[in-house]
C-alpha positions in Angstrom: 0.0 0.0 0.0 3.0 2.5 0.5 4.7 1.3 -2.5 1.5 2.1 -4.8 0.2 5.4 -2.2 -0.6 6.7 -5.7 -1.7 6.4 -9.0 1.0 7.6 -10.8 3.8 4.8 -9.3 1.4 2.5 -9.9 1.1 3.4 -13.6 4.7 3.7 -14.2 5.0 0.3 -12.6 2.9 -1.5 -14.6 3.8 0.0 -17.4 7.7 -1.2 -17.0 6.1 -4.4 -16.9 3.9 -4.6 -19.9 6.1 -2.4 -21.7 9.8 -3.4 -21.4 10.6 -1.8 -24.2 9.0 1.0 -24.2 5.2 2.3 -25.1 3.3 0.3 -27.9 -0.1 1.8 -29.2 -2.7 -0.6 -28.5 -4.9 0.7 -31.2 -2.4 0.5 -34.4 0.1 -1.6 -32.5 3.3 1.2 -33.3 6.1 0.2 -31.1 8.6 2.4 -32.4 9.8 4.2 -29.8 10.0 8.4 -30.5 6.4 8.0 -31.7 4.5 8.2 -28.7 4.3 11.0 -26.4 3.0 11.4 -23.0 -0.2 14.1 -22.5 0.4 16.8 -19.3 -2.5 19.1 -18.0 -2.1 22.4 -18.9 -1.8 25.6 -16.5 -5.4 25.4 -15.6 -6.8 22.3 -16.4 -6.4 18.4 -15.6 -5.8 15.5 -17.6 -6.1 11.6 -16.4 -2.3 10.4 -15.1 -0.7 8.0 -17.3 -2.3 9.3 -21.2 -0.1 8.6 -23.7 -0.7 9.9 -27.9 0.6 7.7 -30.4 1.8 9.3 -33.7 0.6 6.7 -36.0 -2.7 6.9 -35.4 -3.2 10.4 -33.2 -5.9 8.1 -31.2 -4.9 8.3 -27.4 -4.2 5.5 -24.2 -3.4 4.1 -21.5 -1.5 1.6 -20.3 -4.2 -0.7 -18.9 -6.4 -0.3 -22.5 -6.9 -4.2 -23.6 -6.1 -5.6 -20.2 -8.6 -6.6 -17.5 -8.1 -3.2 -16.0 -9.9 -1.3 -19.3 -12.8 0.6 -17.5 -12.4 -0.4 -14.2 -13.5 2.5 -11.9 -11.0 1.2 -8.9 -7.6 3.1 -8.8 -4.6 0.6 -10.5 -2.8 0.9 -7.3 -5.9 -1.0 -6.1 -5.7 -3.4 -8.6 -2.0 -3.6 -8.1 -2.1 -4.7 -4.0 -5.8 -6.7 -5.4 -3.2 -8.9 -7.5 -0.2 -9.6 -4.7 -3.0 -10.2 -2.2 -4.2 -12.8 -4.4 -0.9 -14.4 -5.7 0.2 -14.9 -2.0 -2.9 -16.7 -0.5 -1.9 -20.0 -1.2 -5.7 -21.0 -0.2 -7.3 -18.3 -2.2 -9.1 -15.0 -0.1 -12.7 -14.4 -0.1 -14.4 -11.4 -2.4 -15.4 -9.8 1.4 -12.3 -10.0 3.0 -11.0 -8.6 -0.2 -13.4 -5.7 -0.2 -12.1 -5.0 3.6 -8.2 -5.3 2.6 -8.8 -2.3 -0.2 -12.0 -0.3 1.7 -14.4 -1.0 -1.7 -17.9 0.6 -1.3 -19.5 -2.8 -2.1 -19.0 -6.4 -1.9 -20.0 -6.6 -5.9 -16.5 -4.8 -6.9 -14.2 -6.9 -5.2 -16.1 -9.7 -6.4 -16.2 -8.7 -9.9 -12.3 -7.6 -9.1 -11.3 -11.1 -8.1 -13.0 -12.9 -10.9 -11.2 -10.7 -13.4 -7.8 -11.5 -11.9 -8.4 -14.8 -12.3 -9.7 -14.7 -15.9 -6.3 -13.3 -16.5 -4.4 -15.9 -14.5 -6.2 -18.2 -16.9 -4.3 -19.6 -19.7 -7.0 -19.6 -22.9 -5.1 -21.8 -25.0 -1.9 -23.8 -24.6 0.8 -23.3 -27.8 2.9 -26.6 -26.3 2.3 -29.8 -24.9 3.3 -31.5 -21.3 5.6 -34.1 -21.9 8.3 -36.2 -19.8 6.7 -37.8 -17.5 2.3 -36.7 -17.1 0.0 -37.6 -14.4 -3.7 -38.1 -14.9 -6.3 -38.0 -12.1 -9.6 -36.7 -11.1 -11.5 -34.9 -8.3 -15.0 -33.9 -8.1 -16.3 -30.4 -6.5 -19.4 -29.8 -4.5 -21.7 -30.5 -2.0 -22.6 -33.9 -0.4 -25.1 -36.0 -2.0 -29.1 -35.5 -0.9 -31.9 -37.2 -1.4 -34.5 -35.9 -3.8 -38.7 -35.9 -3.8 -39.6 -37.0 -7.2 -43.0 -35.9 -9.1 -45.3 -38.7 -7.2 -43.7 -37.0 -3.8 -41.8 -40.1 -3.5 -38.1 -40.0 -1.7 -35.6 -41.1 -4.1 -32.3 -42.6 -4.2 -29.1 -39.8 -3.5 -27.4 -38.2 -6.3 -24.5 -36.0 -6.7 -24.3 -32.5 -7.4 -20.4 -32.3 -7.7 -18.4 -31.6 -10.8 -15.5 -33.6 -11.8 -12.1 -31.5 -12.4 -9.5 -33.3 -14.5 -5.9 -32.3 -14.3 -3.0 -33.3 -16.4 0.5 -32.4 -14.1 4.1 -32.6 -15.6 6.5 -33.7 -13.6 8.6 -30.7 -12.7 6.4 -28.9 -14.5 3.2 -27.0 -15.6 -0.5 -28.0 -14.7 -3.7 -28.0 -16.7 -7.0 -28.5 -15.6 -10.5 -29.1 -17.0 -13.9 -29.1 -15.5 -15.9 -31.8 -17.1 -19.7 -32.6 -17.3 -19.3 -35.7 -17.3 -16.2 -38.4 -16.8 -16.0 -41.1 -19.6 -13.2 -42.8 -21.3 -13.4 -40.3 -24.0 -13.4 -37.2 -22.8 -10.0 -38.3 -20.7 -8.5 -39.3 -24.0 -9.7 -36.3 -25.6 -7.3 -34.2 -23.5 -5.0 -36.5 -23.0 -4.4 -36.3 -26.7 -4.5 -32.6 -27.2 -2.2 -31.7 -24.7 -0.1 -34.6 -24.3 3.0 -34.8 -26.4 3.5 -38.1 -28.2 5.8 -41.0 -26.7 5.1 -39.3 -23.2 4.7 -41.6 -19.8 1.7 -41.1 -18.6 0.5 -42.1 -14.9 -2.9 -42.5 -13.7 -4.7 -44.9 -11.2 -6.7 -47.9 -12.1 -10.0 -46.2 -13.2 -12.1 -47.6 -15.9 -11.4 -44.7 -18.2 -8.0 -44.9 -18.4 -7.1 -48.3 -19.0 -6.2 -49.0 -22.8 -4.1 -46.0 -22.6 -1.0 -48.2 -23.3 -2.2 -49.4 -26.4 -1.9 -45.6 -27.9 0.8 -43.6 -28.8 1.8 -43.6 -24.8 3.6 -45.3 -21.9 1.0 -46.3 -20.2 1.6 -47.3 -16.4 -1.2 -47.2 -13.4 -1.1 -47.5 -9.3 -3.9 -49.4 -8.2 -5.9 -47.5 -5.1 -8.0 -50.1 -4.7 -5.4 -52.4 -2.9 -3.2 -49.9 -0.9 -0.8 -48.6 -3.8 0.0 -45.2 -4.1 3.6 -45.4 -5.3 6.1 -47.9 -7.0 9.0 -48.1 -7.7 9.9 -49.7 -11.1 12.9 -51.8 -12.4 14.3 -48.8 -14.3 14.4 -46.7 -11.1 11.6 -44.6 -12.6 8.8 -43.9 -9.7 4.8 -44.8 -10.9 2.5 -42.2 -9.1 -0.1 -40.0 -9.1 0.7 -38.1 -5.9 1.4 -35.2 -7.9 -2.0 -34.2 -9.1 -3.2 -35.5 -6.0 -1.3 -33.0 -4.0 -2.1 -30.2 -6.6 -5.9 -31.0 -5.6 -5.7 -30.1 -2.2 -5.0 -26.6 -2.9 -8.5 -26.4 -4.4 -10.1 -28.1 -2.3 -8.5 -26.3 0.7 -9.4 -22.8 -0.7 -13.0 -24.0 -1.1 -13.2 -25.5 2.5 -11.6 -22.8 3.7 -12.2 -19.1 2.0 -14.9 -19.4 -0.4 -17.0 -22.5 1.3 -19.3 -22.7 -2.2 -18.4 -22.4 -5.5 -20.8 -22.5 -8.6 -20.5 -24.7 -11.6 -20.5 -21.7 -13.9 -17.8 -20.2 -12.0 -15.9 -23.4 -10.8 -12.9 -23.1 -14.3 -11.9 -19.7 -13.0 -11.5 -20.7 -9.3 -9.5 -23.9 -11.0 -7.5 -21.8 -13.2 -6.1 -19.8 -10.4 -5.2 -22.8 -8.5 -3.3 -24.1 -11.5 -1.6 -20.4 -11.9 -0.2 -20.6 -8.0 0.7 -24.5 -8.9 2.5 -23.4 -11.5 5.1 -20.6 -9.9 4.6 -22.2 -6.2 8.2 -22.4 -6.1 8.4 -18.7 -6.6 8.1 -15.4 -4.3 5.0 -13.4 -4.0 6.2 -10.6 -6.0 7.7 -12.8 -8.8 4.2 -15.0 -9.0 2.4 -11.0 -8.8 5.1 -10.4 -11.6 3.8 -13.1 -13.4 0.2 -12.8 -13.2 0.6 -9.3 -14.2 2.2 -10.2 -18.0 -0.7 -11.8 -18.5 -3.4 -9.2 -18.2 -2.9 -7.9 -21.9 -5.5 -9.0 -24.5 -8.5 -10.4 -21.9 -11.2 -8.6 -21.2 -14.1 -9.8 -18.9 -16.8 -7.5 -17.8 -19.9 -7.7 -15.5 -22.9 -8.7 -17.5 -21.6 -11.7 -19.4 -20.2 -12.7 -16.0 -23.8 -13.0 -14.2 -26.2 -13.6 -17.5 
């Protein structure tokens, strides 16, 4: 809060961070530098900190135009703590205790303000593939089963309202994750196939779904549950496990439990794609993980009424 006491700093700052090179246009895309030129108030009037006017196109901007930040009416050096607060709770922080951290008027902003940072810790598309070594396993999100009165007023049998999150995890490596309607033997290949290099060992446990693996273009090998295994070792010293993408889990399931206590199927792939953000740079500080997130607010956009239609 001292660092960004204004919104000046935090403007410059961010702007060192998107632009490392110096200020590109976002509206013609003109990165050469001696082109742009920043916009001061004059004697008697005011101008908004941080305008820049490209001589390409004479159109003016900011820094935070095409980034989740575009529009927002909360200062950047709000945004700015909003993101490190984030990228340090391991188990996730609740939308109110966020609203008390920054003082917002109303518990809909820093709920809006959260989902946008994690829309932007969200990777849209993956360019490579997980290879090495790749474990395969499955949780499920929700609440506990309840029975159900059917038309005739009848009490039926339980069923589930949880949602099954898949989540391929490299060994010493990245994390991807998928919510999935439903759990069959080919939606698992599906994306085990697209983002799964070829030739790769893959690891899961003995679940219907998976078996047959080892008759595709992978090295197939599985830990059975059911009888106590968890981990083995093999002849080749290589270790069979899933503990991995187990372990990965609890992070989600511990910021559920803990911060959030109920999260919405519409909403579950953003709360999962945060978790696989922290997974991914756990090893890191939080300024280097804040660092992170930050290079990846360019180009996404999210706003209110397409997130509550």
């Amino acid at each position: 809060m001292k660092r960004f006491d204004t919104e000046e700093r935090a403007l410059e700052y961010f702007e060192a961070i998107r632009w490392p090179d110096g200020p590109v246009c976002p509206h013609c895309s003109n990165a050469e530098q001696g082109t742009h030129w920043k916009i001061s108030a004059a004697k008697r009037g005011t101008v908004r900190a941080g305008l820049w006017q490209c001589g390409a196109c004479k159109k003016q901007f900011r820094v935070t135009v095409g980034t989740i930040f575009e529009g927002s009416h909360i200062g950047l050096h709000l945004w700015l703590v909003a993101w490190f607060i984030m990228s340090g709770a391991k188990k996730g922080v609740s939308a109110l205790q966020m609203q008390r951290h920054l003082g917002l008027g109303s518990y809909r902003s820093a709920w809006f303000l959260c989902h946008r940072i994690r829309h932007a810790m969200q990777d849209p598309a993956f360019t490579n593939l997980l290879d090495g070594t790749v474990e395969v396993d499955e949780t499920y999100v929700g609440g506990k089963p309840r029975p159900y009165v059917d038309e005739s007023g009848k009490v039926r049998s339980k069923i589930s309202p949880k949602t099954a999150v898949v989540s391929l995890v490299q060994r010493n490596g990245s994390k991807r994750s998928f919510v999935m309607e439903h759990v069959t033997a080919r939606n698992l290949r599906e994306a085990i196939f697209q983002n799964v290099a070829d030739d790769s060992n893959v690891h899961t446990d003995e679940a219907m779904p998976y078996r047959g693996l080892s008759k595709t273009i992978y090295k197939h090998r599985m830990v059975n549950h059911s009888k106590g295994e968890y981990c083995r070792q093999e002849a080749d010293g290589t270790v069979t496990t899933t503990n991995h993408a187990e372990s990965s889990f609890s992070l989600l399931k511990r910021s559920i439990v803990g911060s959030f206590h109920h999260v919405s199927k519409k909403h579950l792939h953003r709360y999962v794609g945060e978790t696989d953000f922290k997974w991914d740079h756990r090893k890191t500080t939080d300024g280097a993980r804040t660092v992170e997130g930050l290079k990846k607010c360019a180009g996404k956009r999210l706003t209110y009424k397409p997130l509550t239609k």
